[in-house]
C-alpha atoms as one frame of an Amber mdcrd trajectory, in Angstrom:
protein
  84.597 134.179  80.817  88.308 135.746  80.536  88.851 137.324  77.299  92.194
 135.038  75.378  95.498 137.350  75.060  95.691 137.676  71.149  99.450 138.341
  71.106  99.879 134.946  73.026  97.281 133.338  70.805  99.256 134.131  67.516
 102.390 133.209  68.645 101.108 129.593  69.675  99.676 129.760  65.720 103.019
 130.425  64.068 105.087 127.445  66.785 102.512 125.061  65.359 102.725 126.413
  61.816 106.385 126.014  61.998 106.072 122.720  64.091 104.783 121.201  61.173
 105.260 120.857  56.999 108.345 122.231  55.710 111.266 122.913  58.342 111.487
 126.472  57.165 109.333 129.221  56.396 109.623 132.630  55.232 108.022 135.404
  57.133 105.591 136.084  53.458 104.416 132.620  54.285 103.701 132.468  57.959
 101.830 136.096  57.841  99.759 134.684  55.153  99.394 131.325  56.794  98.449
 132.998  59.955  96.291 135.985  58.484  98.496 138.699  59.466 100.243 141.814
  58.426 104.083 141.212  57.526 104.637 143.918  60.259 102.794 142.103  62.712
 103.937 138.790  62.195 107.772 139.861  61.864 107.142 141.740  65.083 106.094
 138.591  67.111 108.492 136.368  65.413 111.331 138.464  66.551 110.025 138.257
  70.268 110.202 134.658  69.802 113.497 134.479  68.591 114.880 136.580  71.483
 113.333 134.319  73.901 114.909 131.035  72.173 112.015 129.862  70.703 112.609
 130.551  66.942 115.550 130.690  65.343 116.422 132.822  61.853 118.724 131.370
  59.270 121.068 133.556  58.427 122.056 132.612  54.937 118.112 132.332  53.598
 116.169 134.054  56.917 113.959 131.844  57.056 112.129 131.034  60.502 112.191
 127.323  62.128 111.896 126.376  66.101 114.212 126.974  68.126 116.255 124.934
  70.720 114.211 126.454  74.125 111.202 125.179  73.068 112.750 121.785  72.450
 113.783 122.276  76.171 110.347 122.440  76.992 108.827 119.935  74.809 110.949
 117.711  77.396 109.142 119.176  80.724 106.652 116.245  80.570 109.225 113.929
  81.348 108.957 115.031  85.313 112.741 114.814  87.453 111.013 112.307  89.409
 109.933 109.874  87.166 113.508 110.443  85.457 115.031 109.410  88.767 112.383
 106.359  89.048 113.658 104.984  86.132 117.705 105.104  86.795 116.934 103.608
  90.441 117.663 100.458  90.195 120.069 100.832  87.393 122.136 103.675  89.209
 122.355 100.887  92.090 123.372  98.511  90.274 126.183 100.628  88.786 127.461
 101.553  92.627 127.840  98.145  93.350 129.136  96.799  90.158 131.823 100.182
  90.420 132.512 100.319  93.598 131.886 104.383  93.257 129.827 107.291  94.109
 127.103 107.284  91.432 125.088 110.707  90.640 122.417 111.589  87.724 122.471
 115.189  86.842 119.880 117.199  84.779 120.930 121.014  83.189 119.131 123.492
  85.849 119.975 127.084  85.772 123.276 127.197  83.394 124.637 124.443  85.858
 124.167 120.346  86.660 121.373 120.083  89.511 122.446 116.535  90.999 118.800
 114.719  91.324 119.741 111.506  92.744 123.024 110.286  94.385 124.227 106.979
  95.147 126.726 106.036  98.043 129.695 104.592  97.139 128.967 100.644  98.761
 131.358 100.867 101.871 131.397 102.111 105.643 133.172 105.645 104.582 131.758
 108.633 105.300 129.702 110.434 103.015 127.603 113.924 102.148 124.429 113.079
  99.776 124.543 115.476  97.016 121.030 115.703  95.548 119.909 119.067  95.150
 123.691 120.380  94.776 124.954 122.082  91.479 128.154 121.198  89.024 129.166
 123.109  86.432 128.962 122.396  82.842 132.186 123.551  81.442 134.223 120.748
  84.388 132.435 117.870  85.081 131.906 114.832  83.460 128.153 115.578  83.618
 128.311 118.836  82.744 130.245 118.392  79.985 127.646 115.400  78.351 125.014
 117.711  78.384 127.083 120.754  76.708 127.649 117.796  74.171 123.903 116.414
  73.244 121.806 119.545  74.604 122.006 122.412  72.200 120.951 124.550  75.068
 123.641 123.600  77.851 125.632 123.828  74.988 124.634 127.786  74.486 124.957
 127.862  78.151 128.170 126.694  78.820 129.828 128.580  76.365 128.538 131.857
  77.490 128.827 131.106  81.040 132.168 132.730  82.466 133.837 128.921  82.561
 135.682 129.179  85.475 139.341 127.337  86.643 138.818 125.646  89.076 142.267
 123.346  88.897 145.183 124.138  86.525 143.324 120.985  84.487 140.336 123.032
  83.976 139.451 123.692  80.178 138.449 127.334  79.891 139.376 128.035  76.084
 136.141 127.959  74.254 137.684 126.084  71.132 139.660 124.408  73.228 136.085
 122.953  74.744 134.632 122.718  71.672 137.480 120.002  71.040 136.348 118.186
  74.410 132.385 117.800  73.116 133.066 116.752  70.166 135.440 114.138  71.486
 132.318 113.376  73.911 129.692 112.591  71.139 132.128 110.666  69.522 133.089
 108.171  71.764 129.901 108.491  73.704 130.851 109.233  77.547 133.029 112.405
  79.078 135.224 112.421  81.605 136.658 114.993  84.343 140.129 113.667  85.610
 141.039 116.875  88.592 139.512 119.567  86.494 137.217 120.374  89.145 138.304
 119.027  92.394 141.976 117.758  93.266 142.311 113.929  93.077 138.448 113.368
  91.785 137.517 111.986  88.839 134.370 111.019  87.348 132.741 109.286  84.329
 129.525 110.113  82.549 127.349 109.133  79.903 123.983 110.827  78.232 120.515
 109.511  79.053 118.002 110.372  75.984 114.285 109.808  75.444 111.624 108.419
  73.184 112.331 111.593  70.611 115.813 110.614  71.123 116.162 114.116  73.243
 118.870 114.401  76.069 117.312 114.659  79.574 119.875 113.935  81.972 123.014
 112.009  82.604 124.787 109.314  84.766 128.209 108.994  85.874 130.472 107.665
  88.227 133.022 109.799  90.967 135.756 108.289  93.204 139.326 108.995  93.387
 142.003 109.347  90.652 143.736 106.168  91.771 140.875 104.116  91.823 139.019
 104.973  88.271 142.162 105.010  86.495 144.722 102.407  85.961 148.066 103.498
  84.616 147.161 107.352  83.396 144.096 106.021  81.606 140.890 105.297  82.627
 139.247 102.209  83.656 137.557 100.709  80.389 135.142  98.946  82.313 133.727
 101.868  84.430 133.298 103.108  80.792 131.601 100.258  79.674 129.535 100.095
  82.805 128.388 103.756  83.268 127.779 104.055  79.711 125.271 100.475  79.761
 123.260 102.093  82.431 122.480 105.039  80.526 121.753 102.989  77.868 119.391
 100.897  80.193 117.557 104.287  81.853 117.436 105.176  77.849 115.832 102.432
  77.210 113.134 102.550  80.381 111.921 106.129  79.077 111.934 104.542  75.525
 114.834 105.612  73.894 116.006 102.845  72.196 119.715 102.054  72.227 122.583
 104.683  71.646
């Protein structure tokens, strides 16, 4: 029988003893919760940290988890079943819109595009799924910068890249963007990443209320806005079907 990896075995001891009881610990309470030296345990702890996994407070430096392994607490929730839930919902949405529909999940500092709807008429189209978006431009990209705390690491140390003269680069300048996102509860992109596009998207959370993807609408500038603004019932529409997918993976209502 293979022999268990200590080191690996210890770390999984101090994510559970910090997965549970008080948010924070000290490192003088996880060593002596988990039986080893300060050296030791300050040693692993520190590995964990660099990998995303714990995080340090700076004021008190105390230890609690970290956003990555939030990231992976979400892995059971498989892309496919993801994009079994938003079927009929992202169809629904194409026809109701008239518009390209696309659901996006955070893959590699970047939006991977996991299911793609046709806009509903005889004009020729290229399906998207499997292609990449970037965070800092898009509508999608910019929903999960807002409700993921690691897109939201991502994008801001990704080089953010113009890509029109709309394009937000400045990081504070972004900043300004997300939180206008979580506040009114969709993003937008109106030709900040390609030249009369503009899309619509909205988060799609879980049971634990964690962001795993998002939905949105693309067509043209003319047709998702009405005099400069846009269309407050694509809003409304793209934002009820992440509320609907949301609601399929049991996530209640946001």
């Amino acid at each position: 029988m293979a022999r268990n990896i200590q080191s690996v075995e210890r770390a999984a001891a101090m994510l559970r003893l910090l997965a549970g009881g008080e948010r924070r610990l000290g490192l003088s309470d996880i060593a002596s919760s988990t039986g080893l030296a300060k050296g030791t345990a300050h040693g692993i702890l520190r590995t964990l940290q660099q990998e995303g996994f714990v995080e340090q407070d700076d004021a008190s430096g105390r230890y609690q988890l970290g956003a990555e392994l939030l990231r992976l607490g979400t892995t059971y929730l498989d892309v496919h079943e993801l994009r079994a839930r938003a079927l009929v919902w992202t169809d629904d949405l194409a026809r109701s819109s008239g518009e390209s529909v696309h659901l996006g999940v955070l893959h590699q500092q970047g939006v991977l595009i996991v299911h793609h709807v046709f806009r509903p008429d005889d004009s020729r189209q290229v399906l998207e799924i499997g292609a990449m978006q970037p965070l800092h431009s898009t509508a999608l990209g910019k929903v999960l910068a807002a409700y993921d705390p690691v897109a939201h690491s991502e994008a801001l140390e990704a080089e953010r890249k113009p890509y029109t003269d709309r394009t937000v680069c400045d990081a504070e300048a972004f900043e300004h963007i997300l939180d206008m996102t979580r506040a009114r509860g969709y993003a937008a992109d109106v030709e900040e990443t390609w030249e009369g596009v503009a899309s619509i998207a909205a988060p799609i959370h879980d049971r634990r209320r964690m962001p795993v993807g998002a939905v949105g609408v693309t067509g043209a500038v003319e047709r998702l806005g009405r005099d400069g603004e846009l269309r407050p019932e694509l809003i409304a529409a793209v934002r009820d079907c992440a509320r609907a997918v949301s609601r399929d993976l049991g996530g209640g209502r946001f």
